[in-house]
C-alpha positions, 0 to 999 in steps of 0.5 A: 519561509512560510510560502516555502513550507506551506507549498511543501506541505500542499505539495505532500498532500497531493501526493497522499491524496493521489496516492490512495485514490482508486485506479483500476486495473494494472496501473500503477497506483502510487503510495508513499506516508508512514506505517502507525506505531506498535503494528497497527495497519494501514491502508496504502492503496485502493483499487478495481480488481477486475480479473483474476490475475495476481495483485502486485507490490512493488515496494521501493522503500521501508525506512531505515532497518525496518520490514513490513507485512502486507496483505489486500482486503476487500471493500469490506475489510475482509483479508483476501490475500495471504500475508506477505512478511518481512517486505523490505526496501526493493521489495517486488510481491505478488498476491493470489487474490480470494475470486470474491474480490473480482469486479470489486474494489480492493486495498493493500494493507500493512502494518510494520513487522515489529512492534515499534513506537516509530512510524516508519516511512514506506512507498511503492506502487500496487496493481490490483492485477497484473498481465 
């Protein structure tokens, strides 16, 4: 029983690790953990904005009835998007990105759209540019 849940538990570690790796470019960078309590954001994913392209959500779920806000910051943290609200399951977004980010590494926040005391589960995928 231990091996089982400690092969889970390396298992969706992994995931997470890979999941907030840098990639450049329009690959799909996975994300798949919990949104914090009471609104407070996250950062799903990172990656190289290398163009002027818009940057891609595709959002395939947000647990149970709730929605989330999501927007992309710089490698300083400064918002660099516009907010997105109210993403939900199958959610597909895209954000014009500030040209102070091209060449740079970018992120994609979120935060649960309402103040809750419930994590809630999200996962998707986000391509810092698009062709």
């Amino acid at each position: 029983m231990k091996k089982k849940l400690l092969a889970s538990t390396l298992c969706a570690v992994g995931l997470l690790a890979s999941a907030s790796m840098a990639s450049a470019g329009t690959s799909a960078i996975p994300y798949a953990t919990e949104l914090p309590v009471l609104s407070n954001n996250i950062y799903l994913a990172s990656g190289k904005k290398a163009d002027t392209t818009k940057s891609r959500v595709e959002n395939s779920l947000v647990g149970s009835t709730y929605t989330a806000n999501m927007w992309i910051v710089d490698a300083n943290g400064k918002k660099v998007s516009a907010t997105a609200t109210d993403v939900t399951d199958g959610d597909n977004r895209n954000f014009t990105v500030d040209a102070s980010a091209v060449g740079g590494s970018v992120s994609l926040a979120a935060e649960n759209a309402n103040a809750t005391y419930v994590k809630v589960d999200i996962a998707g995928n986000f391509y810092p540019d698009t062709k």
